[in-house]
DRENTI-120031 format. One record per residue (C-alpha): residue number from 1; residue in three letters; x negated, y, z. Coordinates in nm, 2 decimals. Each point is the difference from the previous one (the first is absolute). Example, Ala and Ser with C-alpha at 12.3 -4.5 7.8 and 13.67 -1.06 7.14 Angstrom:
residues 2
(1 "ala" (-1.23 -0.45 0.78)) (2 "ser" (-0.14 0.34 -0.07)) 
//
This chain:
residues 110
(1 "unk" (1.45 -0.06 0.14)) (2 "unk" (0.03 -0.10 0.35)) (3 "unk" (-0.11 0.19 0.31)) (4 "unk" (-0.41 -0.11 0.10)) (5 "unk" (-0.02 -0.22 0.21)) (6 "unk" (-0.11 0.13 0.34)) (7 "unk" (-0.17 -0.33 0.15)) (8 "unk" (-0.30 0.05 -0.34)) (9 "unk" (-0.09 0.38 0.02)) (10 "unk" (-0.40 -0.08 -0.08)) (11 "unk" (-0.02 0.00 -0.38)) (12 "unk" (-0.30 -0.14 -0.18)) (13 "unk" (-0.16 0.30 -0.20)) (14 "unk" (-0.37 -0.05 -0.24)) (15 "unk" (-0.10 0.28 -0.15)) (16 "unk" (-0.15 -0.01 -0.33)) (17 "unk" (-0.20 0.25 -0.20)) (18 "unk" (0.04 0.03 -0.36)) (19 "unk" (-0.27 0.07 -0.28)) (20 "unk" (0.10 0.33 0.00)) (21 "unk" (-0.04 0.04 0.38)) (22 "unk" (0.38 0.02 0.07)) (23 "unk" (0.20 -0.22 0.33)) (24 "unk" (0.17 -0.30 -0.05)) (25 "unk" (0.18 -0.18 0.27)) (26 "unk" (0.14 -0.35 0.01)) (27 "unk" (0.24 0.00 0.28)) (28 "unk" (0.19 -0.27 0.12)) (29 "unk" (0.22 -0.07 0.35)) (30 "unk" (-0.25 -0.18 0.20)) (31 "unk" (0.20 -0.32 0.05)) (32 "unk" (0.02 -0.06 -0.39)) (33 "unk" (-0.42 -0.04 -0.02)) (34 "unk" (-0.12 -0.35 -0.10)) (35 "unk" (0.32 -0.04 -0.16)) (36 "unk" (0.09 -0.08 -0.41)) (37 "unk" (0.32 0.12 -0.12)) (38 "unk" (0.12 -0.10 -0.30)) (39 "unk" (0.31 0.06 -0.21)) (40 "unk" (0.08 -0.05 -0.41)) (41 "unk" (-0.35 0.14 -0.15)) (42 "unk" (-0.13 0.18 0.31)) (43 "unk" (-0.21 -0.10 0.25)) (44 "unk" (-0.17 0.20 0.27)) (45 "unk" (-0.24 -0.17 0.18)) (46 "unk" (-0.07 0.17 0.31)) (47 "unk" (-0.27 -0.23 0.13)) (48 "unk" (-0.28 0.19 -0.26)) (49 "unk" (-0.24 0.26 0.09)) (50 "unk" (0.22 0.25 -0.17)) (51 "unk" (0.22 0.02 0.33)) (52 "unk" (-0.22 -0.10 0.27)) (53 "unk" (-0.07 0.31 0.17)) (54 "unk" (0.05 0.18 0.31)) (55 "unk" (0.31 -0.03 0.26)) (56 "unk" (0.11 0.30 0.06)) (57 "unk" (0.38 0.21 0.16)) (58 "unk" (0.18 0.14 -0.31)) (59 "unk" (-0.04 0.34 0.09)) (60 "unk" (-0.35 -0.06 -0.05)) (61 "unk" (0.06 -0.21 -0.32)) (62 "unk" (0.25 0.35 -0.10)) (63 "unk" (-0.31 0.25 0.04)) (64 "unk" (-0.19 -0.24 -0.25)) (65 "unk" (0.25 -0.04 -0.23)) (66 "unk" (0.06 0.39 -0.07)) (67 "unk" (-0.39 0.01 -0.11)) (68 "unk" (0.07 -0.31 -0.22)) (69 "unk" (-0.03 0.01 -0.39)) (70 "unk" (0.17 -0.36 -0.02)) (71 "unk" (0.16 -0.23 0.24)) (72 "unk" (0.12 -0.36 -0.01)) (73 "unk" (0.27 -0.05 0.24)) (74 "unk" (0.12 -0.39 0.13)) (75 "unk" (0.23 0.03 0.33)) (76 "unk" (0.32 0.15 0.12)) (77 "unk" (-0.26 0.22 0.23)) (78 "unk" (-0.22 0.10 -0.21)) (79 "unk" (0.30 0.05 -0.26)) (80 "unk" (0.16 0.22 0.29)) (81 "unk" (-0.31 0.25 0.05)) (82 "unk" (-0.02 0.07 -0.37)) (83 "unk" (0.32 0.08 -0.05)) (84 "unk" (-0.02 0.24 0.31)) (85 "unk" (-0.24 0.23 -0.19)) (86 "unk" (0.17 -0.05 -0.32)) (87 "unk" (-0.23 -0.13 -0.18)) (88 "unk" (0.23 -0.33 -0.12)) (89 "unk" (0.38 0.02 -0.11)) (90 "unk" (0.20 -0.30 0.09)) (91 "unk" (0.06 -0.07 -0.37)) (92 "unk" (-0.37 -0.08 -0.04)) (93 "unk" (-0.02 -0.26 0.25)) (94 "unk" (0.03 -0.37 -0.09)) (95 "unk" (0.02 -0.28 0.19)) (96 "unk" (-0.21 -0.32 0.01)) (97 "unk" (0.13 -0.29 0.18)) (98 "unk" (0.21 0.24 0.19)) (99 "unk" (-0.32 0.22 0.09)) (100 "unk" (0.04 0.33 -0.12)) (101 "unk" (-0.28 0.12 -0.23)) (102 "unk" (-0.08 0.34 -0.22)) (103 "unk" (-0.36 0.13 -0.15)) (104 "unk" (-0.02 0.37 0.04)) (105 "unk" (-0.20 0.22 -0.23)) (106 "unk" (0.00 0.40 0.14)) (107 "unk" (0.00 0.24 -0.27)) (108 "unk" (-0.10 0.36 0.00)) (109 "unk" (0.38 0.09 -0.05)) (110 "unk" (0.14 -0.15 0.32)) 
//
């Protein structure tokens, strides 16, 4: 995957809460919100209510992730502060119209 890119370091995190009270966090670089991206069967339509959250520094974004049950990544950013904690293997990530993408879920064994 390529290195970030340093001129986008706000990513776009919304934080969830599922039934059973646990985080999940939609987080996508900040100049991929509003956009659709499409590719074969996928789509990921970053203009819903799923991704619009806050703007926030990835260190931030980082501290949130680490407290997250599941997390739906869409950004070479975003993609980037993941797989600084470990949490996605390069293997896992696809790419959607050349946007890399993965859906983490955190079990009790990592």
């Amino acid at each position: 995957m390529p290195k970030p890119n340093r001129i986008a370091e706000k990513l776009i995190v919304k934080k969830h809460i599922a039934p059973d009270g646990r985080l999940v966090l939609a987080v996508c670089d900040e100049e991929l919100l509003m956009q659709t991206l499409s590719e074969d069967d996928i789509v990921l339509d970053l203009s819903t209510d799923f991704y619009k959250g806050t703007a926030m520094e990835a260190g931030d974004a980082s501290l949130l992730m680490k407290k997250a049950y599941i997390i739906n990544l869409v950004g070479i950013n975003s993609l980037h502060a993941a797989e600084s904690l470990e949490l996605v293997d390069k293997k896992n990530i696809i790419t959607v119209s050349g946007i890399p993408h993965a859906q983490i879920i955190v079990t009790d064994s990592l």
